[in-house]
MIZASE-263524 format. One record per residue: x, y, z of N, C-alpha, C in turn; residue in one letter. Coordinates in steps of 0.001 Angstrom, whole numbers. Last residue first. Example, Ala and Ser with C-alpha at 12.3 -4.5 7.8 and 13.67 -1.06 7.14 Angstrom:
2
+---------+---------+---------+---------+---------+---------+---------+---------+---------+------+
:    n_c1 :    n_c2 :    n_c3 :   ca_c1 :   ca_c2 :   ca_c3 :    c_c1 :    c_c2 :    c_c3 : resn :
+---------+---------+---------+---------+---------+---------+---------+---------+---------+------+
:   12850 :   -2250 :    7080 :   13670 :   -1060 :    7140 :   12900 :      30 :    7870 :    S :
:   13190 :   -5690 :    7800 :   12300 :   -4500 :    7800 :   13200 :   -3300 :    7800 :    A :
+---------+---------+---------+---------+---------+---------+---------+---------+---------+------+
end
This chain:
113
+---------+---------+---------+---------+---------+---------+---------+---------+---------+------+
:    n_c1 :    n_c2 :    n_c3 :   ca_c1 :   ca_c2 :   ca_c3 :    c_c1 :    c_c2 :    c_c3 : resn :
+---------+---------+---------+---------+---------+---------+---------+---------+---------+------+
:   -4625 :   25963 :  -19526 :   -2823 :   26080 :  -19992 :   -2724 :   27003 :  -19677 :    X :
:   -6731 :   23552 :  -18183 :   -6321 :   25092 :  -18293 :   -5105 :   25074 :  -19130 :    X :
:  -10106 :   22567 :  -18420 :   -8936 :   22413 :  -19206 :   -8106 :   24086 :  -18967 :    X :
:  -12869 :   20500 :  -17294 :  -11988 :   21965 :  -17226 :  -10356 :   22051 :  -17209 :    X :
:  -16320 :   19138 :  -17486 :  -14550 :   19172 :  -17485 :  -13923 :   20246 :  -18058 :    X :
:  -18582 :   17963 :  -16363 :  -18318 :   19026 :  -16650 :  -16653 :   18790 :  -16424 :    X :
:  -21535 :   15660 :  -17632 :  -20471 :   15428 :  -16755 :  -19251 :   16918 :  -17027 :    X :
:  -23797 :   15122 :  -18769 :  -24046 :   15902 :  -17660 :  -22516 :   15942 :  -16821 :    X :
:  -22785 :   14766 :  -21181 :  -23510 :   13642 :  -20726 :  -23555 :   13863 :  -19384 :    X :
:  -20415 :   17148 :  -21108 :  -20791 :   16089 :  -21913 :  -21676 :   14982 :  -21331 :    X :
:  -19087 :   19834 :  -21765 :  -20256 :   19401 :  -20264 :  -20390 :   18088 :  -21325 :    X :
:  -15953 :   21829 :  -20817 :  -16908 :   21650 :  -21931 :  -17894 :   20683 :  -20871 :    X :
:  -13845 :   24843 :  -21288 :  -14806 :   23774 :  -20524 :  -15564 :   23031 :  -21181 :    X :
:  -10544 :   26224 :  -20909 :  -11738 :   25427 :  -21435 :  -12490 :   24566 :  -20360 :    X :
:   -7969 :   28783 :  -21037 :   -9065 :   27886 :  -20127 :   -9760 :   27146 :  -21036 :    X :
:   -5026 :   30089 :  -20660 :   -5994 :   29895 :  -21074 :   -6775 :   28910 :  -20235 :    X :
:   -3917 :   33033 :  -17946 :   -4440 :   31557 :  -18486 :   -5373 :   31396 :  -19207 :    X :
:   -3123 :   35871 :  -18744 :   -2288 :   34812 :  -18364 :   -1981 :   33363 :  -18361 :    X :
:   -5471 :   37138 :  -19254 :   -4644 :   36724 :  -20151 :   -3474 :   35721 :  -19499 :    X :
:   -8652 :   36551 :  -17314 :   -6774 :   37253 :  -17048 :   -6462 :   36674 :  -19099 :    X :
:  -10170 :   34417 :  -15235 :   -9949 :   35202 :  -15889 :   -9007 :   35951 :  -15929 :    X :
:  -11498 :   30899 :  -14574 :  -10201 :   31981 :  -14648 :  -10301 :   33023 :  -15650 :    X :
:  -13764 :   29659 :  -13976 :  -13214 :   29475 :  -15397 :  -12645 :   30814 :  -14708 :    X :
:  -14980 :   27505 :  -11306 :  -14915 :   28075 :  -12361 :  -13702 :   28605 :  -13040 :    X :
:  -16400 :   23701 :  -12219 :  -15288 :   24914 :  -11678 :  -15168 :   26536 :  -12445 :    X :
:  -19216 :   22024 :  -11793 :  -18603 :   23144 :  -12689 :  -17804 :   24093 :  -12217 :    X :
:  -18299 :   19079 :  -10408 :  -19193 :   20409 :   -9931 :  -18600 :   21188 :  -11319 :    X :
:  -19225 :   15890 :   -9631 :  -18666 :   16557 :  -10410 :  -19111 :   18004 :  -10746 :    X :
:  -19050 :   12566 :   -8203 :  -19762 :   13642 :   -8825 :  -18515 :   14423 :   -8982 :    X :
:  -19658 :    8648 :   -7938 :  -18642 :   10063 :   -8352 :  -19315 :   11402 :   -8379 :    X :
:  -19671 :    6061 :   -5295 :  -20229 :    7006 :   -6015 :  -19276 :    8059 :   -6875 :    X :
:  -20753 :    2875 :   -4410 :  -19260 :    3943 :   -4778 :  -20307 :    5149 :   -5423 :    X :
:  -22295 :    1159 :   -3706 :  -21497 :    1789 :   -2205 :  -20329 :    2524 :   -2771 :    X :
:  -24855 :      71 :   -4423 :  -24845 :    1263 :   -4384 :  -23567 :    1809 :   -3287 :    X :
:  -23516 :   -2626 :   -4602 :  -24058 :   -1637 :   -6174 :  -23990 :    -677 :   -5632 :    X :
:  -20276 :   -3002 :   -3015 :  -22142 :   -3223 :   -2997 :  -22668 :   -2561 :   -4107 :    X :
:  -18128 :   -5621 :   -3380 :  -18556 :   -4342 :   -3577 :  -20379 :   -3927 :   -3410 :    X :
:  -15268 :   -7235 :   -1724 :  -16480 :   -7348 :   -2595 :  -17018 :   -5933 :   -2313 :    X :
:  -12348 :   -9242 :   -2481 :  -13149 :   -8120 :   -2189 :  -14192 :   -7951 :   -2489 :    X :
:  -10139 :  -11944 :   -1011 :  -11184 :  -11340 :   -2098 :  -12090 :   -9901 :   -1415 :    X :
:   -7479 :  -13505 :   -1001 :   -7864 :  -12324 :     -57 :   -8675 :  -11526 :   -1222 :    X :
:   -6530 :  -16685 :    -546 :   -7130 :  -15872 :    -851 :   -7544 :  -14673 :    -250 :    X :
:   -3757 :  -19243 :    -580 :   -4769 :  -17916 :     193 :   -5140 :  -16925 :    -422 :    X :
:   -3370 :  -22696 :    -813 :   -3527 :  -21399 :   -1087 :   -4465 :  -20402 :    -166 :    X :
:   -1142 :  -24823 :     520 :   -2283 :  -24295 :     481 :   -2431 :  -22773 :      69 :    X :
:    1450 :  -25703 :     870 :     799 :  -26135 :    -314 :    -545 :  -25528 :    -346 :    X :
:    1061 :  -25560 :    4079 :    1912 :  -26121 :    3406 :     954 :  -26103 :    2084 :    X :
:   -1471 :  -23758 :    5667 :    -645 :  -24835 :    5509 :      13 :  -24572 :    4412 :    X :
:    -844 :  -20011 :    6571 :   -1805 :  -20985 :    5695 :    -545 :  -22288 :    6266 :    X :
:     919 :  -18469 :    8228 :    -119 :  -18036 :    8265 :   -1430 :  -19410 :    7553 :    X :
:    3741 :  -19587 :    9917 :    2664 :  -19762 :    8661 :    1897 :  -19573 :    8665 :    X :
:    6247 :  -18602 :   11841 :    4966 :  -19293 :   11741 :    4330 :  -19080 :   10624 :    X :
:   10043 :  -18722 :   12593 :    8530 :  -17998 :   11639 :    7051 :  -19061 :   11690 :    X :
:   12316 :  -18435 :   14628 :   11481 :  -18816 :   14119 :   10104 :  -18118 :   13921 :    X :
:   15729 :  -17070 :   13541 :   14673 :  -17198 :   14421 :   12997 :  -17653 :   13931 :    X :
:   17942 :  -17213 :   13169 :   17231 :  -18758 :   13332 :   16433 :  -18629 :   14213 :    X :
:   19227 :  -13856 :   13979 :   19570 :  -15343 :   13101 :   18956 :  -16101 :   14057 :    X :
:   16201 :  -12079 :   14173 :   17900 :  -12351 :   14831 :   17658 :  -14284 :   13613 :    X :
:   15009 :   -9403 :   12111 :   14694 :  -10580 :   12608 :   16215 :  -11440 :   13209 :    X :
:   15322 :   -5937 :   13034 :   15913 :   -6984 :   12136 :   15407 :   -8362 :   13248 :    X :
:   12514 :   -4166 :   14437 :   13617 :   -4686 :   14465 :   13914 :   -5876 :   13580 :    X :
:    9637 :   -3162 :   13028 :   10486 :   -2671 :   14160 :   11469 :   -3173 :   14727 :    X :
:    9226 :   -2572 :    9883 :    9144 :   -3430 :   11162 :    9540 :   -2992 :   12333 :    X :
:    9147 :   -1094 :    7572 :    8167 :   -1998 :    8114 :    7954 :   -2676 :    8791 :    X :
:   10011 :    2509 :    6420 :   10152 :    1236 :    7975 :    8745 :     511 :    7613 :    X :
:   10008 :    4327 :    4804 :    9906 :    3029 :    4078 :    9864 :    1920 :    5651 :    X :
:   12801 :    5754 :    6520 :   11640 :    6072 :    5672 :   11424 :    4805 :    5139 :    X :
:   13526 :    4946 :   10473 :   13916 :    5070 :    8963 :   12690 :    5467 :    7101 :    X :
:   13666 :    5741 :   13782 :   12737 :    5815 :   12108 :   13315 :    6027 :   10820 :    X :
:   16074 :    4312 :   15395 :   15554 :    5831 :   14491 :   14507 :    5004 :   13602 :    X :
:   17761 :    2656 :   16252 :   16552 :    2931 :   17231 :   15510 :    4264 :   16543 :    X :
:   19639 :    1964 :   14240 :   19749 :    2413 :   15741 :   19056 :    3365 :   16424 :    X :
:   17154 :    2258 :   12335 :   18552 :    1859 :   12358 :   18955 :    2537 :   13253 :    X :
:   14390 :      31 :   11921 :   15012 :     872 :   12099 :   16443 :     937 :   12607 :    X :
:   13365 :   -2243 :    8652 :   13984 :   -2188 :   10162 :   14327 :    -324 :   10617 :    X :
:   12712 :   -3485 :    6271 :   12860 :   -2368 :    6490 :   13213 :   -1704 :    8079 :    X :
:   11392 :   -6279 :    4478 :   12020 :   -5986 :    5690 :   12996 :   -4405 :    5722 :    X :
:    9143 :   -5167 :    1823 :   10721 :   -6083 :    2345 :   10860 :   -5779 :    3520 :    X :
:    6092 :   -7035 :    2024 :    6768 :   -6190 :    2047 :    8531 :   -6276 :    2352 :    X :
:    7248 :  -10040 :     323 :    6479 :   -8793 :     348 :    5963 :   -8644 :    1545 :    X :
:   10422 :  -11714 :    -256 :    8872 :  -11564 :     228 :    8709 :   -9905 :    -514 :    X :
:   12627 :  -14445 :   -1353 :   11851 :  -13158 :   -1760 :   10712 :  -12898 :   -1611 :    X :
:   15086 :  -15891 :     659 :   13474 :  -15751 :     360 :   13021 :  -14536 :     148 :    X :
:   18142 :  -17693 :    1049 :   17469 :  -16025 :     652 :   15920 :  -16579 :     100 :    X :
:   17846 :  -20181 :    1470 :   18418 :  -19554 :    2439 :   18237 :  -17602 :    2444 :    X :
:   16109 :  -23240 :    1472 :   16838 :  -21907 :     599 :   17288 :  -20662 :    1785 :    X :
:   15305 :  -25097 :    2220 :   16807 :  -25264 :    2911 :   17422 :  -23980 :    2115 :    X :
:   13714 :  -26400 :    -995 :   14040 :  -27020 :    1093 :   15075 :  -26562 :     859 :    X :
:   13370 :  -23790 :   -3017 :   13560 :  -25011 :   -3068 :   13594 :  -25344 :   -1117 :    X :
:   10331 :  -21563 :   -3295 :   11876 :  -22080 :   -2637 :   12053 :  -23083 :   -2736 :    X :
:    7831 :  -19693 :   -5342 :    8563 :  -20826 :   -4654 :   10049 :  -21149 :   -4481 :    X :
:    8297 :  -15935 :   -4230 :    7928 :  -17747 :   -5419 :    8182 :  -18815 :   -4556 :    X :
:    6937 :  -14571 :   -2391 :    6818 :  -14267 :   -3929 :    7317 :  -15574 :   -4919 :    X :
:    5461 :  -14960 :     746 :    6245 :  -15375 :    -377 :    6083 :  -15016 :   -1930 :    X :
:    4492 :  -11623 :    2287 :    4018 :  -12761 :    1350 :    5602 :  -13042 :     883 :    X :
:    4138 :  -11388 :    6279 :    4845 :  -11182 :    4638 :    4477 :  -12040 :    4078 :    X :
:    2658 :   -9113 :    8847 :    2954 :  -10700 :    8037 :    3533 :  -10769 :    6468 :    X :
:    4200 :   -8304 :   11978 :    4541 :   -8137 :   10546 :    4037 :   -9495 :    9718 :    X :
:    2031 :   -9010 :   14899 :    3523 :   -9014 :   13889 :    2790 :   -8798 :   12528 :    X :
:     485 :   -6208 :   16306 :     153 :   -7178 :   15305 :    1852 :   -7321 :   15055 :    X :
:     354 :   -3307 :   17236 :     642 :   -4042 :   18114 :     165 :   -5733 :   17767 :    X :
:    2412 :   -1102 :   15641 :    1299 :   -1786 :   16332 :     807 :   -2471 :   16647 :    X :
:    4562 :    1571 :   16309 :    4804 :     483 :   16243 :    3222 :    -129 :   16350 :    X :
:    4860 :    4499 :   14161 :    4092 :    3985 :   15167 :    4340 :    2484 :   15618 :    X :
:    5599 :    6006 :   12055 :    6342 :    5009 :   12090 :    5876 :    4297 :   13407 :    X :
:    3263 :    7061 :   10065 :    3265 :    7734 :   11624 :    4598 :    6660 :   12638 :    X :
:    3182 :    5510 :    7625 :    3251 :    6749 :    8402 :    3613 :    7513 :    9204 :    X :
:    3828 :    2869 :    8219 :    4737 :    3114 :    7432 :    4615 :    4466 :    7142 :    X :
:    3117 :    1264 :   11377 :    2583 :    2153 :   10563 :    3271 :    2893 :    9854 :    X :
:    4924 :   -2006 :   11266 :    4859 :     -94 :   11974 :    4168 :     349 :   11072 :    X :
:    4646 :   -5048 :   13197 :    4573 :   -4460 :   11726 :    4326 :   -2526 :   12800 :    X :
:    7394 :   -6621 :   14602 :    6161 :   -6255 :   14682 :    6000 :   -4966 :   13684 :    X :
:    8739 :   -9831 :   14783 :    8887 :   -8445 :   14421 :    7494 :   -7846 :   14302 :    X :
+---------+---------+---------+---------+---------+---------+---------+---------+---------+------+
end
């Protein structure tokens, strides 16, 4: 089955890979993954689609890791590769809305009701 851009319901051109969520006993017959299988339904884009067709009975799956082996999927960050800023909006006038602002440690925040 091949994974769809859960946007643009696009088909692309990678299978679908899913995580096991626990362990199965040999020979279980319902397996709780991630993402769920989401298929389209007679040939339509369905909302939530993550594949592009129901898998057919006994059909065979490959393993991304061995048996008993774990997988890791780590992230890493650079010191300088996030940043925030923060502009002084301005402040509405009218009776209609109240407003506030206030600036604290050069940082400017704006409160309406």
């Amino acid at each position: 089955m091949y994974a769809v851009n859960r946007v643009t319901k696009a088909t692309q051109a990678k299978l679908r890979q899913f995580v096991v969520l626990e362990a199965e006993a040999a020979g279980a017959t319902d397996i709780e993954i991630y993402p769920a299988l989401t298929p389209a339904v007679d040939g339509s884009s369905v909302q939530y689609q993550t594949v592009t067709d129901s898998p057919a009975n006994g059909a065979n799956m490959t393993m991304a890791t061995k048996s008993g082996e774990i997988y890791y999927k780590n992230l890493a960050y650079v010191q300088k590769g996030c940043n925030s800023a923060t502009a002084d909006l301005v402040m509405p006038t009218g009776a209609v809305v109240e407003c506030a602002r206030a600036n604290y440690d050069g940082i400017s925040m704006r409160i309406l009701n």
